[in-house]
TIZATOR-818103 format. One record per residue: residue in one letter; x negated, y, z of N, C-alpha, C, O in turn. Coordinates in steps of 0.05 Angstrom, whole numbers, plus 5000, padded with zeros to 4 digits. Layout:
BEGIN
REC  code   nxx   nyy   nzz  caxx  cayy  cazz   cxx   cyy   czz   oxx   oyy   ozz
REC     A     X     Y     Z     X     Y     Z     X     Y     Z     X     Y     Z
...
REM end
This chain:
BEGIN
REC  code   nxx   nyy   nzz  caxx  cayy  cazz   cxx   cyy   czz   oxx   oyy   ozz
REC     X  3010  6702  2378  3015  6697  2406  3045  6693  2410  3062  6709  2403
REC     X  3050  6673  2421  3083  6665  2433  3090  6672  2454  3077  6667  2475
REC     X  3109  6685  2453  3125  6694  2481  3151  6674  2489  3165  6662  2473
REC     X  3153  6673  2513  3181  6657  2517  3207  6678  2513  3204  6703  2512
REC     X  3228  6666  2512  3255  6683  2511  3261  6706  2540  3271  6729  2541
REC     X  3253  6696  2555  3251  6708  2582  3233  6734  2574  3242  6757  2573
REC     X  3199  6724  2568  3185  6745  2571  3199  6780  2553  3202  6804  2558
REC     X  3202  6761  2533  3217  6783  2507  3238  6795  2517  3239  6819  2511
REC     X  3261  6786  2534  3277  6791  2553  3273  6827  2573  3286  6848  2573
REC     X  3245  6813  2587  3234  6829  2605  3224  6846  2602  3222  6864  2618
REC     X  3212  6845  2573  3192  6867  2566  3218  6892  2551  3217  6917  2550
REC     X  3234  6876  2542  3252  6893  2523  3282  6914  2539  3294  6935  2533
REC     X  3281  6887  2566  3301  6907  2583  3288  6890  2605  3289  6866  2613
REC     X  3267  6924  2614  3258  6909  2642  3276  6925  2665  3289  6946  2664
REC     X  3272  6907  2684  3289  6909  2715  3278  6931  2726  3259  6942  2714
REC     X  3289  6943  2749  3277  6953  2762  3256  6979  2760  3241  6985  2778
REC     X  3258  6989  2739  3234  7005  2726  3242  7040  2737  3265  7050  2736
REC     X  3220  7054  2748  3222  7076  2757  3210  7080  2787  3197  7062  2799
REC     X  3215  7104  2797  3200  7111  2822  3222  7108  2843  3245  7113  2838
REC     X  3212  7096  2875  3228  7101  2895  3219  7127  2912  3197  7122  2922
REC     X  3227  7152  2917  3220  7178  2922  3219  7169  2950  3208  7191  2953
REC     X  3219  7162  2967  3217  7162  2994  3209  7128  2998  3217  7114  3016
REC     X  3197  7124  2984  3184  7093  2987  3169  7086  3016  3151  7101  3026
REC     X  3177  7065  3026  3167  7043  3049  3135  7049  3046  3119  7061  3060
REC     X  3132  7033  3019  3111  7025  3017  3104  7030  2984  3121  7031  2967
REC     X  3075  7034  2980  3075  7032  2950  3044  7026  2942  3026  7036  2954
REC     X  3040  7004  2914  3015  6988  2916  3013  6998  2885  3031  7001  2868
REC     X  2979  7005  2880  2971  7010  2856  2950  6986  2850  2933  6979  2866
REC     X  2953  6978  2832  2931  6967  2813  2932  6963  2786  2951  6964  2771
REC     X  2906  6959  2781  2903  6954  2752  2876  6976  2749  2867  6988  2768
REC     X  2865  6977  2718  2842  6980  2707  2848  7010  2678  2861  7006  2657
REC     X  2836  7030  2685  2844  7043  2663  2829  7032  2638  2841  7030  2617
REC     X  2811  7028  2640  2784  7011  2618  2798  6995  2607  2797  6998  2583
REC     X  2818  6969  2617  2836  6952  2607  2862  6961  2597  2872  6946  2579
REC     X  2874  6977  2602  2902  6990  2595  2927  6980  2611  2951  6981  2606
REC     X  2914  6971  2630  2939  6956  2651  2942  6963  2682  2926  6956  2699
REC     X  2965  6978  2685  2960  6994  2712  2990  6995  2711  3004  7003  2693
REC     X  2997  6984  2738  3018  6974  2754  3018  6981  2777  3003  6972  2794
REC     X  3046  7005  2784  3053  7012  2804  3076  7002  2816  3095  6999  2800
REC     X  3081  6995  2838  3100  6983  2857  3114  7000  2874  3101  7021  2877
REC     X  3140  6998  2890  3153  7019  2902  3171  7005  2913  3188  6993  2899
REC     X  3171  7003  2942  3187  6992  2965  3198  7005  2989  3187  7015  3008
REC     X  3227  6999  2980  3251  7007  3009  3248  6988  3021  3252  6968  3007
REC     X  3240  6983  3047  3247  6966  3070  3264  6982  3086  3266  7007  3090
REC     X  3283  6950  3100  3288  6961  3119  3302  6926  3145  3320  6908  3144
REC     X  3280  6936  3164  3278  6907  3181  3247  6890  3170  3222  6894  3169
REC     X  3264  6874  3164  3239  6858  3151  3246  6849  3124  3238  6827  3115
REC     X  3263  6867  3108  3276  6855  3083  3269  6873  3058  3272  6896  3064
REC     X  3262  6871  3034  3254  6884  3018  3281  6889  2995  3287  6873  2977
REC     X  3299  6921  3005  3325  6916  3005  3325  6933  2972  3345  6934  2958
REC     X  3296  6946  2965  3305  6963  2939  3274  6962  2927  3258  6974  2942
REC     X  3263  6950  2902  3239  6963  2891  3241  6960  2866  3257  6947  2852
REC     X  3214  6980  2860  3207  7001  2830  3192  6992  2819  3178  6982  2837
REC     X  3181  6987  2796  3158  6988  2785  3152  7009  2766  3172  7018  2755
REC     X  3126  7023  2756  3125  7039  2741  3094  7013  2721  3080  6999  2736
REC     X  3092  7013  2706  3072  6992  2691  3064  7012  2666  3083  7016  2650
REC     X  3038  7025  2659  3025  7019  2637  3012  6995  2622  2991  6986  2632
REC     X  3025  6983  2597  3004  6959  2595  3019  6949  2565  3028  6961  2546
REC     X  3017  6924  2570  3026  6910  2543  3054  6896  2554  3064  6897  2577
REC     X  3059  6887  2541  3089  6875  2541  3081  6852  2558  3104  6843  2563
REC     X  3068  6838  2569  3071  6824  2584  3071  6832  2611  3088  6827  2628
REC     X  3050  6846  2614  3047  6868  2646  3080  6875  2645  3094  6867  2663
REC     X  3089  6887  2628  3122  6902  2632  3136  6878  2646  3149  6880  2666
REC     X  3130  6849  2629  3151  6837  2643  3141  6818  2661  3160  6815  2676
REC     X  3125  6805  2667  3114  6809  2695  3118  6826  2714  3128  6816  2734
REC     X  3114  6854  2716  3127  6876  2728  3158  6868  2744  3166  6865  2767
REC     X  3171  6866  2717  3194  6862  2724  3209  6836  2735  3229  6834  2750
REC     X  3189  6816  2723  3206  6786  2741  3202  6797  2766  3219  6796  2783
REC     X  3179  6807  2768  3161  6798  2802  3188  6817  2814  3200  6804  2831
REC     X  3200  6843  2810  3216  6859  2821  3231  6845  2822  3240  6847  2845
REC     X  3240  6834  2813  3265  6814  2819  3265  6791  2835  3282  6783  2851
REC     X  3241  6781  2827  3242  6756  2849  3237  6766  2888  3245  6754  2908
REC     X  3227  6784  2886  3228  6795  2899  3246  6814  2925  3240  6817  2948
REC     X  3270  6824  2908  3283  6841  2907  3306  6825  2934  3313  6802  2934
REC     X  3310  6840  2949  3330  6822  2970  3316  6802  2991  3328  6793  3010
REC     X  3289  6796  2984  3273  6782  3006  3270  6790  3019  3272  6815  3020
REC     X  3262  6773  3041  3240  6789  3068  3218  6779  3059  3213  6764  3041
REC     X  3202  6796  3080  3167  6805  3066  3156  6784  3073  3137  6780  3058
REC     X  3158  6761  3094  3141  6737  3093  3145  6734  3067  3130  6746  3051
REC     X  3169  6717  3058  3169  6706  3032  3159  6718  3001  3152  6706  2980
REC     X  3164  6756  3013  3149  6764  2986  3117  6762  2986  3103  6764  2965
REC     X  3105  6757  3014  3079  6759  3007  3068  6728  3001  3044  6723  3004
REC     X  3087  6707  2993  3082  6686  2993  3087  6679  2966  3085  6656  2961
REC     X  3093  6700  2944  3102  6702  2920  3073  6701  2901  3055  6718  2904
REC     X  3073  6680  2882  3044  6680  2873  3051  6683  2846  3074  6682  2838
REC     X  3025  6687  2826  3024  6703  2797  3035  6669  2786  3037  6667  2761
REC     X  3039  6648  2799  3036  6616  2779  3067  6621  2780  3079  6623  2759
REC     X  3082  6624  2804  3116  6632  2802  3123  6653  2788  3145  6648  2778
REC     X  3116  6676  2781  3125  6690  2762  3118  6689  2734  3128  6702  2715
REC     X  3096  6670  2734  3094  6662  2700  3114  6628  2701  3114  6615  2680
REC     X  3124  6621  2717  3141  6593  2713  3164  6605  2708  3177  6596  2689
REC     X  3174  6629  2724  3198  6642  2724  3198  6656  2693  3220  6658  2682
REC     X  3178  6663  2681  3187  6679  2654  3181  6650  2630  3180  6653  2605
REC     X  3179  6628  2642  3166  6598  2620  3147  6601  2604  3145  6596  2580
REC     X  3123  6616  2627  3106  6618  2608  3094  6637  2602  3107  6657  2595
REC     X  3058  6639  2600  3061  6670  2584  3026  6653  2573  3012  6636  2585
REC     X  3020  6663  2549  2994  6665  2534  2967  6661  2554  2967  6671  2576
REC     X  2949  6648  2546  2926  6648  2570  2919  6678  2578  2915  6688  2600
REC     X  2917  6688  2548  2898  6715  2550  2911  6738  2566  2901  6758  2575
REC     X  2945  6725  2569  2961  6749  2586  2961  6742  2617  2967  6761  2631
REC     X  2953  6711  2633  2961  6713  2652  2937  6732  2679  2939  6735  2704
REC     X  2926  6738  2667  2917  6767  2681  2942  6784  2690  2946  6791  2714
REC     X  2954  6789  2674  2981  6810  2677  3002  6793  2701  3016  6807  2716
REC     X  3002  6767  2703  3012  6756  2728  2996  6765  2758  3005  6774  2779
REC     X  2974  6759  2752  2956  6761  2784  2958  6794  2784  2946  6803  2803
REC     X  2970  6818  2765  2968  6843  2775  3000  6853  2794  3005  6869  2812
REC     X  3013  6836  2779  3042  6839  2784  3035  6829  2811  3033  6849  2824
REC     X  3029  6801  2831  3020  6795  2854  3005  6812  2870  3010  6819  2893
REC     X  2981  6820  2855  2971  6848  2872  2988  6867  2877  2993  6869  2901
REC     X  2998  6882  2862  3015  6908  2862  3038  6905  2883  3044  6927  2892
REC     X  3053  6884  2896  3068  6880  2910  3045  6876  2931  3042  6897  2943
REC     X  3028  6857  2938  3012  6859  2964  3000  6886  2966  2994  6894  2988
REC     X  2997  6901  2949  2982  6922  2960  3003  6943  2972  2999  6954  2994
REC     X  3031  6947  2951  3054  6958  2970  3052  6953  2985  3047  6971  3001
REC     X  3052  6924  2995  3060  6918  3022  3045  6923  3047  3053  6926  3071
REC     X  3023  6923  3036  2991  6933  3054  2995  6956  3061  2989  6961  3084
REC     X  3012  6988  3037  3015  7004  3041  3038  7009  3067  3036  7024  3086
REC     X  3056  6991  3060  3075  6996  3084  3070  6992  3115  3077  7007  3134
REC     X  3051  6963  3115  3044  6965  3139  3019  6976  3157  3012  6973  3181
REC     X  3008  6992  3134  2988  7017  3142  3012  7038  3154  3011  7049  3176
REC     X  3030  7041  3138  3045  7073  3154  3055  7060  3171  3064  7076  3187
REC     X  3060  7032  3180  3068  7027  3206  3050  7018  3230  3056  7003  3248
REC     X  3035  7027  3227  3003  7025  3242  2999  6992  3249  2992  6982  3271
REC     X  3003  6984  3234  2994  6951  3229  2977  6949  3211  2982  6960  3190
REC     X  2946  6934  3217  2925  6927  3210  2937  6912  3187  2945  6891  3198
REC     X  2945  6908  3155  2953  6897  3132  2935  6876  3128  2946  6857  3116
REC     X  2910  6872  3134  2895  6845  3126  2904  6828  3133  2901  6814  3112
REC     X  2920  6807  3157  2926  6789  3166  2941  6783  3139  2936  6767  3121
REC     X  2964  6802  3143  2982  6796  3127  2983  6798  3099  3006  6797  3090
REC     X  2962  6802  3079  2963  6811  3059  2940  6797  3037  2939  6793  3013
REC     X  2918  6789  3069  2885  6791  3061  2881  6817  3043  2893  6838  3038
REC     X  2851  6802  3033  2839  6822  3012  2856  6824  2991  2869  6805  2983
REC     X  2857  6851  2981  2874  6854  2951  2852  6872  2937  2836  6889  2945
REC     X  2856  6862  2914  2832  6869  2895  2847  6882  2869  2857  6873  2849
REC     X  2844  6912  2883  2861  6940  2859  2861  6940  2836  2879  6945  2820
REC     X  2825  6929  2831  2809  6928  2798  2823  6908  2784  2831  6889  2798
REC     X  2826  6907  2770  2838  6888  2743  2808  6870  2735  2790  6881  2723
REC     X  2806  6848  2743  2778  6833  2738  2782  6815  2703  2763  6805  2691
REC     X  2804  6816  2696  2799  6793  2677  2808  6813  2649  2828  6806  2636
REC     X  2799  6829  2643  2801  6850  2624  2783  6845  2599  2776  6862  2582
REC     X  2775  6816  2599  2756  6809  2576  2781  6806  2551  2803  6796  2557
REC     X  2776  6813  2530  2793  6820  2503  2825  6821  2509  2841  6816  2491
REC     X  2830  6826  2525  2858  6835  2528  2870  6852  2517  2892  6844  2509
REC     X  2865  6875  2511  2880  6893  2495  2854  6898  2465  2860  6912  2445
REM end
């Protein structure tokens, strides 16, 4: 399996990695059955996503997935992060294996569901803005 220079990058010194203790907002997903479980962790403040964490069990791709998405991320406002899809963070790393881009659409969940988290504690109904987010890891056929 080929990795791009980026992914090897990300997986080897990922961004962003650790807990925010007083987090905005914070989104779990992923599948223990699969081995890929990605946690997210967001400072807001306004409408800008001024500090986030990831914590990722998984394979080296989930790590750096994890980590582009924190970055691309990182300094936005939340329209634009919820407009952030798993096809831009696999363009942003050039690429990743068929069998890994599962690990893209978790990295996309894990930030929508933060974000769902955040605008639950701000008594905002999160579906408009988030739709359905789907926690389970669905594409867990021979992945690990």
């Amino acid at each position: 399996m080929l990795y791009s220079e980026k992914v090897l990058d990300h997986f080897a010194n990922p961004r962003n990695v650790g807990d925010i203790k007083d987090a905005d907002g914070i989104g779990e997903v992923g599948n223990a059955k699969c081995g890929d479980i990605m946690r997210m962790y967001l400072k807001i403040d306004g409408d800008v996503i001024t500090d986030v964490k990831f914590q990722t069990f998984g394979c080296g791709a989930a790590i750096a997935t994890s980590s582009m998405a924190t970055e691309m991320i990182k300094g936005a406002k939340i329209e634009d992060a919820l407009k952030l899809s798993n096809k831009a963070v696999v363009e942003a790393l050039d690429g990743l294996p068929p069998a890994k881009i599962h690990c893209s659409v978790l990295a996309e969940q894990a930030i929508k569901a933060a974000l769902a988290d955040y605008f639950k504690k701000q008594g905002i109904d999160p579906t408009p803005f988030v739709g359905d987010i789907n926690t389970e890891c669905e594409a867990c056929h021979g992945c690990h």
